[in-house]
VODREN-944100 format. One line per 5 residues: for each residue y, x, z of N, C-alpha, C, O, CB. Coordinates in steps of 0.05 Angstrom, whole numbers. Last residue first. Glycine has a CB too. Example, Ala and Ser with C-alpha at 12.3 -4.5 7.8 and 13.67 -1.06 7.14 Angstrom:
2
-45 257 142 -21 273 143 1 258 157 23 268 161 -12 282 114; -114 264 156 -90 246 156 -66 264 156 -66 285 169 -89 226 181
***
This chain:
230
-58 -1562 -1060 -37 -1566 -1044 -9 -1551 -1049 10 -1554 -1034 -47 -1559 -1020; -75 -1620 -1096 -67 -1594 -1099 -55 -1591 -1079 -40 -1610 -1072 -53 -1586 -1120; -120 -1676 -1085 -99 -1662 -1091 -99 -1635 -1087 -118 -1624 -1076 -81 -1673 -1079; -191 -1675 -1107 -166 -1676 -1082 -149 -1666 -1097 -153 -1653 -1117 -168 -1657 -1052; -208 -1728 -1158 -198 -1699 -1137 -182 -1699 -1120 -164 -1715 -1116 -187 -1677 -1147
-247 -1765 -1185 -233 -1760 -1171 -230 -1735 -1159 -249 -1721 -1152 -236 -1773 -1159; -264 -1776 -1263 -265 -1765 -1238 -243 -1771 -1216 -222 -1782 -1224 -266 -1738 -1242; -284 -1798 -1324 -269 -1792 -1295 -273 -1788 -1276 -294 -1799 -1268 -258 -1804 -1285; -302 -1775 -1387 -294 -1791 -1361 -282 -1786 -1342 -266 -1766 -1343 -309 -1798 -1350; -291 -1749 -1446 -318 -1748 -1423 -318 -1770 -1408 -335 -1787 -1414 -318 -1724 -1400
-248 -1753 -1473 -270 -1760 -1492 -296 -1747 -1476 -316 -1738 -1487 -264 -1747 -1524; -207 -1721 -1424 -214 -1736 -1443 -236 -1730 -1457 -245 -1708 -1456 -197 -1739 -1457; -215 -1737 -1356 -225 -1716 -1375 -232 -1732 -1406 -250 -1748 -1411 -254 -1700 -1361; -170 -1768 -1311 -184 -1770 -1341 -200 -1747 -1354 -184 -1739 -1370 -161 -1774 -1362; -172 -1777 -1245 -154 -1763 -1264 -174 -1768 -1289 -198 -1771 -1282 -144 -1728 -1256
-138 -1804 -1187 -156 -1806 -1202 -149 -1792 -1228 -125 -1791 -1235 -161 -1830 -1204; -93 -1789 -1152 -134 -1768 -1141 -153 -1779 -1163 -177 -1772 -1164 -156 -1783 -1099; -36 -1769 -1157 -56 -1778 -1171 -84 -1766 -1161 -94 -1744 -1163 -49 -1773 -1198; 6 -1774 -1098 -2 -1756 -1113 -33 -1763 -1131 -54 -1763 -1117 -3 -1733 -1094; 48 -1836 -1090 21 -1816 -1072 14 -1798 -1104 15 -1807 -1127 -17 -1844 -1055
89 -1863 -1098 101 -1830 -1092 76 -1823 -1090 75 -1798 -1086 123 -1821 -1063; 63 -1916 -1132 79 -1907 -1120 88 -1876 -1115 97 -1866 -1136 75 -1919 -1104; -10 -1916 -1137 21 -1917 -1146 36 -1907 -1123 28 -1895 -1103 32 -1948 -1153; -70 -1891 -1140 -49 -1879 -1145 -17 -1885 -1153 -2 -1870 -1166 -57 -1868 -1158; -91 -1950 -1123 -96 -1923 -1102 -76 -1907 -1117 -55 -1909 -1104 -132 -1907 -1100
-76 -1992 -1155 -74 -2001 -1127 -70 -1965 -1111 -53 -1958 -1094 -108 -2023 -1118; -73 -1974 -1210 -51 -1983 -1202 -47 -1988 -1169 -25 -1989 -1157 -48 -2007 -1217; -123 -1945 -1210 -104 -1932 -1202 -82 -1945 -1199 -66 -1933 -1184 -102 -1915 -1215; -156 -1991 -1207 -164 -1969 -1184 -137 -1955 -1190 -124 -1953 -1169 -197 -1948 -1188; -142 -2009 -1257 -139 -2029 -1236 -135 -2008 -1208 -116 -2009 -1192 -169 -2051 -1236
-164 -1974 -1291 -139 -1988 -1293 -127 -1985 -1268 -110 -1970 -1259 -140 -2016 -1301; -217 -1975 -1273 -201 -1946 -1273 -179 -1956 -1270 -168 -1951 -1249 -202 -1926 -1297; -226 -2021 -1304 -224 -2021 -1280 -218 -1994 -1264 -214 -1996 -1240 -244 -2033 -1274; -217 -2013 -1367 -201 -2039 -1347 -205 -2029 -1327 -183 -2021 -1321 -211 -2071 -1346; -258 -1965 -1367 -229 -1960 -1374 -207 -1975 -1355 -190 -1967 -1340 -225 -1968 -1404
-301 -2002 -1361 -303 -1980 -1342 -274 -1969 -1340 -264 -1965 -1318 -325 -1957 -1351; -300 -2032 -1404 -296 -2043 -1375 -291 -2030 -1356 -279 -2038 -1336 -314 -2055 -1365; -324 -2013 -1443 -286 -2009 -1441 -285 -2022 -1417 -262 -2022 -1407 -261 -2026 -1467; -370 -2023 -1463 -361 -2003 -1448 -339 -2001 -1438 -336 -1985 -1420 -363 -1986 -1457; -386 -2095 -1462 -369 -2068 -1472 -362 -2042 -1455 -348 -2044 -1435 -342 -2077 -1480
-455 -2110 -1437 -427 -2117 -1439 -408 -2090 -1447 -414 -2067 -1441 -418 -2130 -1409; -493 -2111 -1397 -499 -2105 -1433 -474 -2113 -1442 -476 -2127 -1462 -525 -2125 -1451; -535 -2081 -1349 -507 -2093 -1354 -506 -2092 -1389 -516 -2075 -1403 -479 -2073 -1336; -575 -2071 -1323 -579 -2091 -1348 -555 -2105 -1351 -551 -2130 -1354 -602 -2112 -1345; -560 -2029 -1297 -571 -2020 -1317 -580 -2044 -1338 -589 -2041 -1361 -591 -2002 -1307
-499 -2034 -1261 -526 -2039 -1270 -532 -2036 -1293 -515 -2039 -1311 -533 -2059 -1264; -452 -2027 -1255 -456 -2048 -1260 -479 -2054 -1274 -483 -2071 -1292 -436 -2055 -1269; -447 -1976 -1221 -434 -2002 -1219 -438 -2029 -1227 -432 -2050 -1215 -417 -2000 -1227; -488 -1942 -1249 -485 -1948 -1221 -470 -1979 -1215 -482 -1999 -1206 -468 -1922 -1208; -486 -1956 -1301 -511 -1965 -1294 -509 -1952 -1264 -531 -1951 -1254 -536 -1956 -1315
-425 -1937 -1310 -436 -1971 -1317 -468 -1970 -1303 -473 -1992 -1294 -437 -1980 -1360; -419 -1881 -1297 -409 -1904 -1280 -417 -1930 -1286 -416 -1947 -1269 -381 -1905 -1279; -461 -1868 -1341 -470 -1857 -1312 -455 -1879 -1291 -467 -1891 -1274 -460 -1821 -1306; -430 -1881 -1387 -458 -1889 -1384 -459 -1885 -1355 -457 -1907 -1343 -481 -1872 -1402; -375 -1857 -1376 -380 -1881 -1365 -407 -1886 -1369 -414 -1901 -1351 -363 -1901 -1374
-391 -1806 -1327 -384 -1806 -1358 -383 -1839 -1354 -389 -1848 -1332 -410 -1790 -1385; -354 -1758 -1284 -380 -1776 -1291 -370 -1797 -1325 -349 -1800 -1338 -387 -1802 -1256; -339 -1700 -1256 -334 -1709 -1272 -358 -1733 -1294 -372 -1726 -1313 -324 -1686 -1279; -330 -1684 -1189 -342 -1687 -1207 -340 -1712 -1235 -341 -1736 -1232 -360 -1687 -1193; -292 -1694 -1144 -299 -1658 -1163 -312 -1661 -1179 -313 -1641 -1192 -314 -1632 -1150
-332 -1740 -1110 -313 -1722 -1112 -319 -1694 -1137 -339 -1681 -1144 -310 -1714 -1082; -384 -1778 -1113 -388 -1754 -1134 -360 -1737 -1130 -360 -1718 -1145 -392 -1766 -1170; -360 -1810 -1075 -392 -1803 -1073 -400 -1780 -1094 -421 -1767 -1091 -412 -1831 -1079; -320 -1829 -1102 -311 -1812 -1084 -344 -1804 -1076 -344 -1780 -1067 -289 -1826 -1060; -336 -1863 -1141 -329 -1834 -1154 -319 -1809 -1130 -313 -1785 -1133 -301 -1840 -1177
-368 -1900 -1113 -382 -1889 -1129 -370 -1853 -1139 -382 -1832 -1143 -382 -1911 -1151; -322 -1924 -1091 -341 -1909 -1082 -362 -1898 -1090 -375 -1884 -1075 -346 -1915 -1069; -299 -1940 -1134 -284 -1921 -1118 -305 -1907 -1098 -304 -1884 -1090 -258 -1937 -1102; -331 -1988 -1144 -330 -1960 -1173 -310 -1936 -1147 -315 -1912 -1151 -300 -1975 -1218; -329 -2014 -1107 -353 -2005 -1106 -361 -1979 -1130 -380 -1963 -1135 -369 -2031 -1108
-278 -2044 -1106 -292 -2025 -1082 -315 -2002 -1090 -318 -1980 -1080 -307 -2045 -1061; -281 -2067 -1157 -265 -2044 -1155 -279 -2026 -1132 -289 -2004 -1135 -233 -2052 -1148; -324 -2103 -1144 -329 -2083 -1159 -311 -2062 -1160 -319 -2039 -1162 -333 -2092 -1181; -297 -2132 -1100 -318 -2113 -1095 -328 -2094 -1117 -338 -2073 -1112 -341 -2127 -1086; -223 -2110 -1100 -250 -2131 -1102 -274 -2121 -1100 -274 -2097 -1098 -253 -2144 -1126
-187 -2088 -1049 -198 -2084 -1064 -221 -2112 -1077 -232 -2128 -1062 -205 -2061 -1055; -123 -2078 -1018 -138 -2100 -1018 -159 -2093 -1049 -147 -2094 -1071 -115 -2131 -1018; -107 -2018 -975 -104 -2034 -994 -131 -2051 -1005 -154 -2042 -1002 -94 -2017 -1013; -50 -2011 -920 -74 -2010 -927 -92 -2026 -959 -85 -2050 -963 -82 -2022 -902; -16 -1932 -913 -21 -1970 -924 -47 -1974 -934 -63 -1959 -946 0 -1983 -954
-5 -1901 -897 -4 -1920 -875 -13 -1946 -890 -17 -1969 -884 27 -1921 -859; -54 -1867 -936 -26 -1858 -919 -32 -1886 -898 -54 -1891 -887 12 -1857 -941; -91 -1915 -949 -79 -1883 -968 -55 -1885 -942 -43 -1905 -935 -63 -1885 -1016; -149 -1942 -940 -126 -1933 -932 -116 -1922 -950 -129 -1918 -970 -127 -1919 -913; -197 -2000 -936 -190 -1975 -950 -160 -1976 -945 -146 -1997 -944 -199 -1974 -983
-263 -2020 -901 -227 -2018 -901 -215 -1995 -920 -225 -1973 -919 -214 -2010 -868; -314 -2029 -898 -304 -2039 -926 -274 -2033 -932 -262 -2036 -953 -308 -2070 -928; -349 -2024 -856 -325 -2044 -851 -310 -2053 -870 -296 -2073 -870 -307 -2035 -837; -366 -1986 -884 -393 -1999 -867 -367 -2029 -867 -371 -2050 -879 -407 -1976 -825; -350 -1952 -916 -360 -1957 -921 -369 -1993 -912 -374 -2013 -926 -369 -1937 -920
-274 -1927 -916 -300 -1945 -898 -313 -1949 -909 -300 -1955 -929 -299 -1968 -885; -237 -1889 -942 -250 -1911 -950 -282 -1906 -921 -299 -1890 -914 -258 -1908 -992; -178 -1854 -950 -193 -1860 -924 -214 -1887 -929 -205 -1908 -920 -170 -1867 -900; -135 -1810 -972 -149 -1833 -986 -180 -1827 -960 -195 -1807 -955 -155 -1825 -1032; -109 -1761 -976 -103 -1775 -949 -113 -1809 -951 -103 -1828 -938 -67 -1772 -943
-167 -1729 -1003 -130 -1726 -992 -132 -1737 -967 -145 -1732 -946 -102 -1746 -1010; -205 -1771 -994 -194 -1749 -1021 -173 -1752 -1011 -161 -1774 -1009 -195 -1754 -1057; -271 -1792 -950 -242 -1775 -964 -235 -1769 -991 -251 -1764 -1009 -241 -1750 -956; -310 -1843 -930 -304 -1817 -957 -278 -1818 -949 -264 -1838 -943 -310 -1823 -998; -361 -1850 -880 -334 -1850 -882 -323 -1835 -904 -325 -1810 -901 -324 -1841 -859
-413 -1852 -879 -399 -1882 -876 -373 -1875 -880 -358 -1895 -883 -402 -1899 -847; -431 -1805 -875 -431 -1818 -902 -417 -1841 -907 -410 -1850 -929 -455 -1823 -910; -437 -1789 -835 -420 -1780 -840 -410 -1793 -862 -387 -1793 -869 -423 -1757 -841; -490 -1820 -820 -464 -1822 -804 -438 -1814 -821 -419 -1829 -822 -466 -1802 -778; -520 -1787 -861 -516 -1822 -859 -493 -1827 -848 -475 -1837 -862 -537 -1839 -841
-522 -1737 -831 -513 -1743 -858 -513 -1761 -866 -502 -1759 -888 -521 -1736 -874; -545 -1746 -773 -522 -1738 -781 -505 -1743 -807 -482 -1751 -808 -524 -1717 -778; -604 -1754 -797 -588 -1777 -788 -552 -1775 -789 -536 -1792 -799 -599 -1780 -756; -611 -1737 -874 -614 -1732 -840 -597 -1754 -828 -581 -1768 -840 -602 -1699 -827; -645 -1755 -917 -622 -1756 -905 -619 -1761 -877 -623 -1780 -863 -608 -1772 -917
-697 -1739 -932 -673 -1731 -951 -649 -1743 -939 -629 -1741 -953 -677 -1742 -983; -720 -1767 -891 -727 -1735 -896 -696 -1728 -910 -677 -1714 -900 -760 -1729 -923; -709 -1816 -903 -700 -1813 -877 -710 -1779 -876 -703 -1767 -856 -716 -1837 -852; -736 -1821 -951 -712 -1820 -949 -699 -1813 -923 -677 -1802 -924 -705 -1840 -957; -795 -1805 -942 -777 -1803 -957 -748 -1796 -955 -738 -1773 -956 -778 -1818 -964
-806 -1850 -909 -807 -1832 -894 -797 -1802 -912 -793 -1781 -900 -835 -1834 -882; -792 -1898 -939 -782 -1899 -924 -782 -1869 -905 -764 -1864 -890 -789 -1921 -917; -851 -1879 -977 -816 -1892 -986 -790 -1886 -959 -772 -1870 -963 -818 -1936 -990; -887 -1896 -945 -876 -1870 -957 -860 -1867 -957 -848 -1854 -941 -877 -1863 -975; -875 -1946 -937 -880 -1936 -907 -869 -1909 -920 -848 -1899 -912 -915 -1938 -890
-887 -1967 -985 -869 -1972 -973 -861 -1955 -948 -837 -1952 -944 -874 -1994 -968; -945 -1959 -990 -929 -1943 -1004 -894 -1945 -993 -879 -1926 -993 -934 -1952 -1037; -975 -1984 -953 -970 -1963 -950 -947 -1951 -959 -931 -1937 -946 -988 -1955 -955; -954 -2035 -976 -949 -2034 -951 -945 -1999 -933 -929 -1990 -917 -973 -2053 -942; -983 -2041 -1015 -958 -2036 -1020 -947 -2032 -998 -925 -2023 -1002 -947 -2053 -1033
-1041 -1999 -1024 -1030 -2021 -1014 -1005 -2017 -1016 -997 -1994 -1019 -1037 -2027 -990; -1074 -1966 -1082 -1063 -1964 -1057 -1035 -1998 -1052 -1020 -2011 -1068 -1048 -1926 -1059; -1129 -1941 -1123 -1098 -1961 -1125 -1102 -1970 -1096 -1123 -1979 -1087 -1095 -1992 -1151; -1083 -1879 -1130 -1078 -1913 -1138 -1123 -1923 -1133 -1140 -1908 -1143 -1058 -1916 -1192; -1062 -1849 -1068 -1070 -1857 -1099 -1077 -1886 -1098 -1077 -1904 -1081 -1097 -1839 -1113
-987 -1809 -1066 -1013 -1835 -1057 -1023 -1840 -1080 -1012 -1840 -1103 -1002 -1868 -1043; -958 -1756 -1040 -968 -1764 -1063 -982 -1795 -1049 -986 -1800 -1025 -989 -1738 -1078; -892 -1718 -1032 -917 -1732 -1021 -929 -1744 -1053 -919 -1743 -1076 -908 -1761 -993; -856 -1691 -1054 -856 -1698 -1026 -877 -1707 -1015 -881 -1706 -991 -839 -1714 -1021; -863 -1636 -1095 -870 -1661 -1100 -866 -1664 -1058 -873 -1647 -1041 -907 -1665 -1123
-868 -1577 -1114 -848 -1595 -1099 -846 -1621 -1097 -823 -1630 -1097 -827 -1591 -1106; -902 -1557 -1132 -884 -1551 -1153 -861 -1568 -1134 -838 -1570 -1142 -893 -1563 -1188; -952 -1571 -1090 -937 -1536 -1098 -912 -1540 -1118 -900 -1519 -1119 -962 -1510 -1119; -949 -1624 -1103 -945 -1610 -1076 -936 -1580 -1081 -914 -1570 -1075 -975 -1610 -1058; -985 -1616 -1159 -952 -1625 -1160 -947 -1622 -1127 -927 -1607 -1130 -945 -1663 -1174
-1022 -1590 -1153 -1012 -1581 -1161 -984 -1594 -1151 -967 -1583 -1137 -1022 -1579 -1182; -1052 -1617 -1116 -1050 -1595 -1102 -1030 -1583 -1120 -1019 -1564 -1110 -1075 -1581 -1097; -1058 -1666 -1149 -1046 -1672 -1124 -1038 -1644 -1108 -1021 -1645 -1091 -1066 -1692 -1107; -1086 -1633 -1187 -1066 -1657 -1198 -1045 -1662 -1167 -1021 -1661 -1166 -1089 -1692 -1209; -1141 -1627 -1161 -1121 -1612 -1169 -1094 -1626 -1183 -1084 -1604 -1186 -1134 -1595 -1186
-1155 -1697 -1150 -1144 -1671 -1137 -1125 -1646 -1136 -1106 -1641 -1122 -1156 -1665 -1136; -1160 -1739 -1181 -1145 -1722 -1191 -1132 -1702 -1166 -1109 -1694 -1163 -1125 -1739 -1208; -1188 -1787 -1176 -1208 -1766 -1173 -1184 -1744 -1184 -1195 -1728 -1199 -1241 -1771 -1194; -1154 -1827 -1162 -1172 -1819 -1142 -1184 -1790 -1142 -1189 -1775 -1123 -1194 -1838 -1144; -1090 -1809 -1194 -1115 -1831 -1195 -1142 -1816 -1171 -1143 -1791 -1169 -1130 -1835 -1236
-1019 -1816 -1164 -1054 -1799 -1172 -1070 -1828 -1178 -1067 -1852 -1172 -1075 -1777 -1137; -950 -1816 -1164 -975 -1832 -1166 -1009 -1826 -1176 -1017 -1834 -1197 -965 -1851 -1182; -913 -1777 -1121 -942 -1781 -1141 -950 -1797 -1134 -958 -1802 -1111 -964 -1763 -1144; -851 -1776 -1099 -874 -1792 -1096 -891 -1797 -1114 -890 -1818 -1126 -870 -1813 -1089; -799 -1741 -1090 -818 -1750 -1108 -844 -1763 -1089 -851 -1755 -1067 -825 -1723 -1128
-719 -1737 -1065 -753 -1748 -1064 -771 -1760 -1086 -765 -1780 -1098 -756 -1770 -1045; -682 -1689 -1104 -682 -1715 -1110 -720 -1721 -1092 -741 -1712 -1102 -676 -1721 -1153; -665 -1642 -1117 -682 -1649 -1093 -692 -1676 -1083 -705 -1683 -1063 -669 -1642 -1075; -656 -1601 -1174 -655 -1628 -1156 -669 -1632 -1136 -692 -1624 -1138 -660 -1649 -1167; -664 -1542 -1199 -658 -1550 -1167 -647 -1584 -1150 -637 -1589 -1129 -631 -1529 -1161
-680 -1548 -1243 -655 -1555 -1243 -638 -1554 -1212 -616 -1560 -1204 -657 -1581 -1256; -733 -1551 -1231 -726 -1528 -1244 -696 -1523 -1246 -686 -1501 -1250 -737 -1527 -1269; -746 -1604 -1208 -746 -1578 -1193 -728 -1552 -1196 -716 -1538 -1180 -768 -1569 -1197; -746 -1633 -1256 -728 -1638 -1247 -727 -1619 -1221 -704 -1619 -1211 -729 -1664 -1246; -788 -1598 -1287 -768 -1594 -1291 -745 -1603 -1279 -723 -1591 -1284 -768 -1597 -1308
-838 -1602 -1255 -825 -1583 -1258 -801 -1572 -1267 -792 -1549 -1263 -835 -1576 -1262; -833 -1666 -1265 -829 -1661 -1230 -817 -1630 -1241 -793 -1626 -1239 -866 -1662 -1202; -849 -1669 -1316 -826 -1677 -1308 -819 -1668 -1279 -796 -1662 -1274 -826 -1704 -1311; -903 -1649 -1303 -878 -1630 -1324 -848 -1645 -1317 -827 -1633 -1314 -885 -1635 -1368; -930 -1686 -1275 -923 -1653 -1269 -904 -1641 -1285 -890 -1622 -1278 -947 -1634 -1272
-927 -1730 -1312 -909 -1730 -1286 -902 -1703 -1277 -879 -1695 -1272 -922 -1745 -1261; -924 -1706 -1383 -938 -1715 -1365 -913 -1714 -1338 -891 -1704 -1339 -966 -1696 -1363; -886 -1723 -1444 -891 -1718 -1427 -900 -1721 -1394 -887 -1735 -1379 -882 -1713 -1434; -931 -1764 -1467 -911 -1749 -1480 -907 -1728 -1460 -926 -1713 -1458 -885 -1765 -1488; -958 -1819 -1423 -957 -1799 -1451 -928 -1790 -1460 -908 -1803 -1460 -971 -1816 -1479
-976 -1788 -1358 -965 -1800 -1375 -965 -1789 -1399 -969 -1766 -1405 -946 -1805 -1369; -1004 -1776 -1293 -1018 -1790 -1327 -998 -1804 -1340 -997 -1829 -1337 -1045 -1815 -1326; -973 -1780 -1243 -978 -1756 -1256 -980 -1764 -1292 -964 -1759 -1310 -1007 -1742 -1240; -914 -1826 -1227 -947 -1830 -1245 -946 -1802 -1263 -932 -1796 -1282 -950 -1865 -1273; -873 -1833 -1179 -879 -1809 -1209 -909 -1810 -1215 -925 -1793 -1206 -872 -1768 -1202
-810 -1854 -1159 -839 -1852 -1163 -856 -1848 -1190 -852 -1855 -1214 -847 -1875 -1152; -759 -1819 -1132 -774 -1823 -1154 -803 -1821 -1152 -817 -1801 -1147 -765 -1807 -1173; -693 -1839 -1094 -724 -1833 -1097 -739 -1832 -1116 -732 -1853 -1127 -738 -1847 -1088; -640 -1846 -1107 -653 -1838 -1078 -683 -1824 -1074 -691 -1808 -1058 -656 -1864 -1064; -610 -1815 -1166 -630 -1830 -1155 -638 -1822 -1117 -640 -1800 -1106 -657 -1824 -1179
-562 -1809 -1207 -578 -1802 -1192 -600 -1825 -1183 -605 -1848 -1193 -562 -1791 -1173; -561 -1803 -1291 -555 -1828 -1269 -572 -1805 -1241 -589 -1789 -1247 -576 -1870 -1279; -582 -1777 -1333 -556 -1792 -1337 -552 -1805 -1308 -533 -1821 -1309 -558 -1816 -1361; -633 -1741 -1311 -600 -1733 -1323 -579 -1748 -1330 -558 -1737 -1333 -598 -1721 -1345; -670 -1784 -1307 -662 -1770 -1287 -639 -1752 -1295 -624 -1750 -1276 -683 -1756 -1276
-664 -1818 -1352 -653 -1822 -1335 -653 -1807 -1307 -641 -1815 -1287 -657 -1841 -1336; -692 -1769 -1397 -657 -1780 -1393 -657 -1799 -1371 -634 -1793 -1364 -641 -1799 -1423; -740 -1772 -1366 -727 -1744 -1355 -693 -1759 -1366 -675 -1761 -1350 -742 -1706 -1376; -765 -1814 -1374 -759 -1803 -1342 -742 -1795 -1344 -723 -1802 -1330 -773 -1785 -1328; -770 -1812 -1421 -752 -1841 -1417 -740 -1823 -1385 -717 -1821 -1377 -777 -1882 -1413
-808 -1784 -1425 -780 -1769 -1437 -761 -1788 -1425 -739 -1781 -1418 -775 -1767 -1475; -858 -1802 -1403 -836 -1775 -1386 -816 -1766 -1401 -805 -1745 -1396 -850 -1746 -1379; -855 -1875 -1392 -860 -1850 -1404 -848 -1827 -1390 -833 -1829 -1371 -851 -1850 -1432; -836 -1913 -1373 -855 -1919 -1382 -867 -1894 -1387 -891 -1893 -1387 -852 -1935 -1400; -787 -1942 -1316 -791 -1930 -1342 -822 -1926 -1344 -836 -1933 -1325 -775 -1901 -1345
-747 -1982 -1288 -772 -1976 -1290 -778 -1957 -1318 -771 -1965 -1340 -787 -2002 -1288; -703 -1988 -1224 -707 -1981 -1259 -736 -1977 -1263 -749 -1970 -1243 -690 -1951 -1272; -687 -2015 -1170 -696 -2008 -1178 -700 -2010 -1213 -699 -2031 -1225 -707 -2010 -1163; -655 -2020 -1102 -646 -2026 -1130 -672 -1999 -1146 -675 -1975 -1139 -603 -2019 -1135; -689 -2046 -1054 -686 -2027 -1065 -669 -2035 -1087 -669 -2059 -1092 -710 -2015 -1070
-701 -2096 -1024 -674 -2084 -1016 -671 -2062 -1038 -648 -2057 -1042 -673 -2072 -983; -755 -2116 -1022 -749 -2100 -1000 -718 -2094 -993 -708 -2090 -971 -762 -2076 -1005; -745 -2139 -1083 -762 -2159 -1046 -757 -2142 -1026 -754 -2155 -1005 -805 -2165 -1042; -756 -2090 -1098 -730 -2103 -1097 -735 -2134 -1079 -719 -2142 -1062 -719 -2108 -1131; -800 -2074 -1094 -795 -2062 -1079 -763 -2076 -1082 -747 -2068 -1065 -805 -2035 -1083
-833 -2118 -1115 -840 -2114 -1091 -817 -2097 -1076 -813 -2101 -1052 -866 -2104 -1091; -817 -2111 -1172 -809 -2141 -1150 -815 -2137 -1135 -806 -2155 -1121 -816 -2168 -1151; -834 -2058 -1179 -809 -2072 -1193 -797 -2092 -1167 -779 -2089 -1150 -821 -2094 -1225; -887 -2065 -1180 -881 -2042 -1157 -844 -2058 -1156 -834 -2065 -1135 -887 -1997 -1171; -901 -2101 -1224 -913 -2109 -1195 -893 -2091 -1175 -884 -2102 -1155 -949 -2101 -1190
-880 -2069 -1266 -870 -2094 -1257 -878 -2106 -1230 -862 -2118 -1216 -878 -2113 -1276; -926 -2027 -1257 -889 -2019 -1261 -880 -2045 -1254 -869 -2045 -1232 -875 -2008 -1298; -963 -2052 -1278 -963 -2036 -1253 -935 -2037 -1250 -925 -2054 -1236 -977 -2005 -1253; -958 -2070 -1328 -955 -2086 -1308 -965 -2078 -1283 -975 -2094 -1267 -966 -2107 -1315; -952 -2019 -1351 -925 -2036 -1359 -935 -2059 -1331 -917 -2064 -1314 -923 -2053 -1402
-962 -1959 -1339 -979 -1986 -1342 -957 -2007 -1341 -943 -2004 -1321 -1004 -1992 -1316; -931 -1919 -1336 -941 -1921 -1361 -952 -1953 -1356 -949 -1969 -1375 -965 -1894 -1370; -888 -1904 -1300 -903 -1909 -1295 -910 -1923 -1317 -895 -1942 -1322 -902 -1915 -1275; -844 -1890 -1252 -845 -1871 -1273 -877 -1877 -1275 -894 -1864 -1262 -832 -1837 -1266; -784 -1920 -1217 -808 -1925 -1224 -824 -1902 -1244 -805 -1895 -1259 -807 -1951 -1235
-731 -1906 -1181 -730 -1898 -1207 -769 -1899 -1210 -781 -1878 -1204 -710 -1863 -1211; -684 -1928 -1134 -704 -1922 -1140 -716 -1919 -1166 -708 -1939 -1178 -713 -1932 -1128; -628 -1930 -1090 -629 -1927 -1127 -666 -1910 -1125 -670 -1887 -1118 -591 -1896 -1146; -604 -1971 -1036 -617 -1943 -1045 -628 -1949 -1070 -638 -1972 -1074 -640 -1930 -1025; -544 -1994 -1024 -571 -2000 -1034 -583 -1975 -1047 -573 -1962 -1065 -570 -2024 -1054
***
């Protein structure tokens, strides 16, 4: 489910775009402002971000230049008001993917959306995507099957879905804020320590026995997966 990120001051603009685009399939967050933007464009990724230039605190162009400035590539989509031209010539030069103004059909914006992502992920790179490695750790996306060596092992879906989450970040070290509002959503409101229980769980099934540990702890950060050493 592709992770869409709203960036949009009118509280009942933001709710309309909200249910339309999760009526589509999207998983989507909504924020209000450009500081709210910018910690969730540093705590969590995103497929797409739609970006209302006119915000208070900080504006959409400053946020776009800084999530640029960091070299994310993350797809942007300006939201303009009619008469904000320079506004639209600006954020295009700072890297913006496209823009639409308001106030525009959902039908269009959808169509964006979609031409978006199929930009930011080539066909090849979808394909490849159905299948993660670490070692000799073999997870299916599409069929759901997960391997290590010859054996095959029985996951639940949230276990499934935190293993693929950390093999989608390999080498990288994620915190549990960042694994709870992938896994278990951002209106998850329940103890952090869940993330700990189910690490648990992921390693009693994927690292027992003789196989070499691919899940590992960075303390008082989080976890990660790695390849083994050779």
């Amino acid at each position: 489910m592709e992770k869409i990120l709203v960036v949009e001051d009118e509280v009942k603009i933001a709710r309309v775009l909200k249910l339309e685009l999760e009526f589509e399939g999207y998983s989507v967050h909504s924020v209000h402002d450009g500081l709210e933007a910018l910690e969730e464009i540093r705590s969590s990724s995103w497929d797409c971000i739609l970006l209302d230039v006119m915000l208070p605190g900080v504006t959409g162009l400053e946020v776009l230049r800084r999530l640029r400035a960091q070299d994310d590539q993350t797809p942007v989509i300006l939201l303009t008001a009619r008469d904000t031209l320079p506004d639209k010539v600006s954020g295009l030069d700072q890297g913006a993917n496209d823009y639409i103004t308001k106030p525009f059909q959902i039908e269009e914006l959808l169509a964006r959306i979609r031409v978006c992502l199929r930009s930011a992920k080539p066909a090849h790179v979808q394909k490849e995507a159905e299948i993660l490695k670490a070692g000799n750790l073999i997870v299916n996306i599409k069929t759901r099957d997960v391997t290590r060596g010859d054996d095959s092992i029985e996951l639940t879906p949230r276990e499934f879905d935190l293993l693929v989450y950390l093999l989608s970040h390999k080498n990288q070290v994620l915190n549990r804020e960042q694994i709870l509002n992938a896994v278990w959503g951002f209106d998850y409101y329940g103890d952090t320590n869940v993330v700990d229980v189910y690490i648990r769980y992921l390693r009693k099934k994927i690292d027992s026995g003789d196989n070499q540990p691919l899940i590992h702890t960075s303390r008082g950060v989080g976890y990660s997966i790695k390849e083994p050493a050779e």
